[in-house]
C-alpha positions in Angstrom: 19.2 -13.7 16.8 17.5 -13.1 13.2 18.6 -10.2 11.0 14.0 -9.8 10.5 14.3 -9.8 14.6 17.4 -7.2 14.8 15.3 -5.2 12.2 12.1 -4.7 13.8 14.2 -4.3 17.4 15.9 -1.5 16.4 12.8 0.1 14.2 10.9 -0.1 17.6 13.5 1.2 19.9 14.0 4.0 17.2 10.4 4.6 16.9 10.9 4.0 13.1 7.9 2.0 12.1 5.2 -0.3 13.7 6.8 -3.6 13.3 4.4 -5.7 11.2 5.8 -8.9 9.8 4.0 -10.7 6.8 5.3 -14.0 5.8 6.4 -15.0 2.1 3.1 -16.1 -0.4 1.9 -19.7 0.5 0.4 -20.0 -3.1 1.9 -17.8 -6.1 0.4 -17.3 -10.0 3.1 -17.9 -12.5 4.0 -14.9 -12.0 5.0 -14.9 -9.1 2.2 -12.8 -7.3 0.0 -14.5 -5.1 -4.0 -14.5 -6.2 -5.6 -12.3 -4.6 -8.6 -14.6 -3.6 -6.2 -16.9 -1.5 -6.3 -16.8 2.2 -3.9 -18.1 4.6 -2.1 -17.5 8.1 -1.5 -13.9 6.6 -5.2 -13.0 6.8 -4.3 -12.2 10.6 -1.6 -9.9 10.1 -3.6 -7.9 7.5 -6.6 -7.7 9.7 -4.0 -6.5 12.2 -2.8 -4.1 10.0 -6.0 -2.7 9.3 -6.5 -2.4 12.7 -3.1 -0.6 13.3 -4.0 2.3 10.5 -7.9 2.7 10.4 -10.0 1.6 13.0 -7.7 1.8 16.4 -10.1 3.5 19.0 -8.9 6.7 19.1 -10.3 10.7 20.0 -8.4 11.8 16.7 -9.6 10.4 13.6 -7.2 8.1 11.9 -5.8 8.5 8.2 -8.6 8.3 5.5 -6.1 8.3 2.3 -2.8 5.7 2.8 0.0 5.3 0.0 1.7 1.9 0.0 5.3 2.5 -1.1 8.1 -0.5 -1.3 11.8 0.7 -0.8 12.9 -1.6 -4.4 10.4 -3.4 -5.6 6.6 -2.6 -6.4 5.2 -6.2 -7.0 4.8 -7.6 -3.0 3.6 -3.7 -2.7 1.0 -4.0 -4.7 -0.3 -7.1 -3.3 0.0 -5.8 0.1 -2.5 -2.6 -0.6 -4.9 -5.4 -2.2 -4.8 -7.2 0.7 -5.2 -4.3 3.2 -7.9 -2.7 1.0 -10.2 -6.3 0.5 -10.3 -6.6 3.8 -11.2 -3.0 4.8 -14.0 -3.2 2.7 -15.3 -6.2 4.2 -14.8 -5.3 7.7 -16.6 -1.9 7.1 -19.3 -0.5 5.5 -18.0 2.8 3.9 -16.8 2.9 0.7 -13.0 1.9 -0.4 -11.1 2.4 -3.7 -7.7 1.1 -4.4 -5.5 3.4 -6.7 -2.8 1.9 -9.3 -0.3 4.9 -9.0 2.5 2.7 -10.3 1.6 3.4 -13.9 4.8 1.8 -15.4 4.7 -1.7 -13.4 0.4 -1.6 -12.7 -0.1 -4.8 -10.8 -3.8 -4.0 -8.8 -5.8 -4.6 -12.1 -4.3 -8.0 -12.9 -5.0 -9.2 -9.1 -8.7 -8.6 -9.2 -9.0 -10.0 -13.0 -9.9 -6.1 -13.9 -9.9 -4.6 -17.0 -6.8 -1.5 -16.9 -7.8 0.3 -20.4 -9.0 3.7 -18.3 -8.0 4.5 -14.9 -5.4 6.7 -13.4 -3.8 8.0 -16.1 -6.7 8.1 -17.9 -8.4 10.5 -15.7 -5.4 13.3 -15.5 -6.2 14.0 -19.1 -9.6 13.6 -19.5 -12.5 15.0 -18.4 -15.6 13.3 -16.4 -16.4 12.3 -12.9 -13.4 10.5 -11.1 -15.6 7.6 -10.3 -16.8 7.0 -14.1 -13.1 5.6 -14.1 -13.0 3.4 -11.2 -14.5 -0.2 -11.5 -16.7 -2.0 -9.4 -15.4 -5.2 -8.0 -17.6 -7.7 -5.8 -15.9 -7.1 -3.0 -17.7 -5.4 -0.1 -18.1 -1.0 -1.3 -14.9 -1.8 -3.0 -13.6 0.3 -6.1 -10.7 0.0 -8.1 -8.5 2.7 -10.3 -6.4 1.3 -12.0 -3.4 2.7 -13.7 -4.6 3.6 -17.4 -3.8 3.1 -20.5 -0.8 6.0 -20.8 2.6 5.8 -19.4 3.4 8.8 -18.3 5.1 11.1 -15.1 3.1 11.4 -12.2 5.6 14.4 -11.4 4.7 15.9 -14.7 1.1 16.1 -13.4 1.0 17.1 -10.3 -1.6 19.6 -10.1 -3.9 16.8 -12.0 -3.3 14.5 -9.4 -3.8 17.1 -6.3 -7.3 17.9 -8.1 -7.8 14.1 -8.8 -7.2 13.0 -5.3 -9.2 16.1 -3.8 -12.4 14.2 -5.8 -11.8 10.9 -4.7 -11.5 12.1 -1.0 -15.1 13.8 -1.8 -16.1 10.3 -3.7 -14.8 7.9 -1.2 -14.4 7.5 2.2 -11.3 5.5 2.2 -8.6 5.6 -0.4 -5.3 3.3 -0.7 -2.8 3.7 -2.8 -0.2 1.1 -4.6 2.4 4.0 -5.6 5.7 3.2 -6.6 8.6 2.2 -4.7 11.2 4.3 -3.8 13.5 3.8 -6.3 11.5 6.3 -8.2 11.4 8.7 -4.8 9.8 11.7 -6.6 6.6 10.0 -7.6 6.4 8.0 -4.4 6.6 10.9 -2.5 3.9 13.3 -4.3 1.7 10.6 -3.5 2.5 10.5 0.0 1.6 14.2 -0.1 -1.4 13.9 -1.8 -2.2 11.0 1.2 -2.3 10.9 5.0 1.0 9.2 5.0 2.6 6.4 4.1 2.9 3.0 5.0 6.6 1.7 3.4 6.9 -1.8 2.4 10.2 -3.1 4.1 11.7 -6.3 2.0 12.9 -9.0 4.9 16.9 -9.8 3.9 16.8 -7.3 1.0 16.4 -4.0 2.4 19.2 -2.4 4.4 18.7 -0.5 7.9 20.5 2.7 6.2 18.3 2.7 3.5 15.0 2.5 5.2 16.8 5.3 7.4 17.2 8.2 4.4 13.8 7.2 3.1 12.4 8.2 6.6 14.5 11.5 6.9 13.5 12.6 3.0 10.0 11.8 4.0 9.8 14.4 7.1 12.0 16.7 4.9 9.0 16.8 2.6 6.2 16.8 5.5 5.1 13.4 4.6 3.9 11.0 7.8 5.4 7.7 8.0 2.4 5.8 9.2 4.3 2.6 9.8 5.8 -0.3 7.9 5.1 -3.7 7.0 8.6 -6.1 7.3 7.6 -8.4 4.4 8.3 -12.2 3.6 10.1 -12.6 6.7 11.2 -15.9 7.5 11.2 -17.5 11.5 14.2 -18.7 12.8 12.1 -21.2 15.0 8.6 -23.1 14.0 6.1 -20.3 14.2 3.7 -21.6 16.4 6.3 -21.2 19.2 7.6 -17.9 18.1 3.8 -16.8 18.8 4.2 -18.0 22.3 7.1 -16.2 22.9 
């Protein structure tokens, strides 16, 4: 038995996270993040995704503002919100805008080929409508904030960011969030407040049970919802096309 099949088996039985498994970038930029534009047998799992978190049929409306939050490492994070956020946009027809909350490793910006001299950080210092910060990309209603030109403490703005986020909720209907990974917990969970929840980015053979554990408990010790988690880049013991028919 895998250590990715032991991890989502106890996550279940726990009722940790909704096991969602995406498998490692077929195609990667020299940088090691995969272009945005490139589909492949992940396509299904992020339309899954996006089916877990927004539009399940259910009486109780489902989160309208999600923070994407890694346990190490922000890059795979990043890419993950992009993904979830493209095709949101294009399976709807409300109005989506990504948010580059990592403002000291922005990735969202470079993805889409955007320009990242105003955005986030931008916008908690100066004045002017939320939205005259966000660019448009051809993408379906689909917006993106990106992280600014200023490095700076999202702790050391909070009240900026709880007025911030109170516009966009006003200015869009559905709001994602690349926030930083939980190696920097205090910023990754003010924006987990300032969202529905979170959804936590689980690495597959990096991330240890006991980990993923305290990030849960810190999370309800600060009221945050755990929407679910995404087990990312893990591998299949056996040829995937029978591991789907198992």
């Amino acid at each position: 038995m895998s250590k990715n099949f032991q991890l989502l088996q106890r996550a279940e039985e726990e009722e940790l996270f909704i096991p969602v498994g995406l498998p490692a970038p077929e195609a990667q930029r020299s940088n090691g993040t995969t272009p945005i534009w490139a589909k492949g047998r992940s396509d299904e799992e992020f339309a899954n995704l996006v089916q877990r978190l927004f539009l399940h049929a259910s009486p109780l409306p489902g989160p309208r503002v999600v923070s994407f939050s890694a346990v190490a490492s922000s890059k795979r994070s990043s890419w993950i919100c992009a993904q979830v956020a493209r095709i949101l946009s294009l399976q709807t027809n409300k109005s989506v805008c990504m948010v580059d909350a990592d403002l000291w490793s922005p990735q969202l910006h470079a993805l889409f080929n955007a320009d990242n001299r105003r955005g986030l950080a931008d916008a908690l210092t100066l004045k002017g409508s939320i939205r005259s910060f966000a660019t448009s990309l051809s993408i379906g209603d689909l917006r993106l904030l990106s992280s600014g030109s200023i490095k700076m403490k999202l702790y050391g703005q909070a009240d900026s960011c709880r007025a911030r986020f109170a516009e966009l909720r006003e200015q869009f209907h559905y709001i994602l969030v690349s926030a930083p990974p939980f190696t920097r917990e205090t910023e990754s969970t003010l924006m987990g407040q300032l969202a529905d929840g979170i959804v936590l980015i689980v690495e597959a053979n990096q991330s240890r049970r006991e980990a993923v554990l305290r990030i849960k408990e810190r999370l309800e010790n600060a009221q945050v919802q755990l929407l679910g988690a995404v087990l990312d880049q893990r591998t299949f013991p056996i040829p995937e096309f029978l591991y789907r028919k198992l």
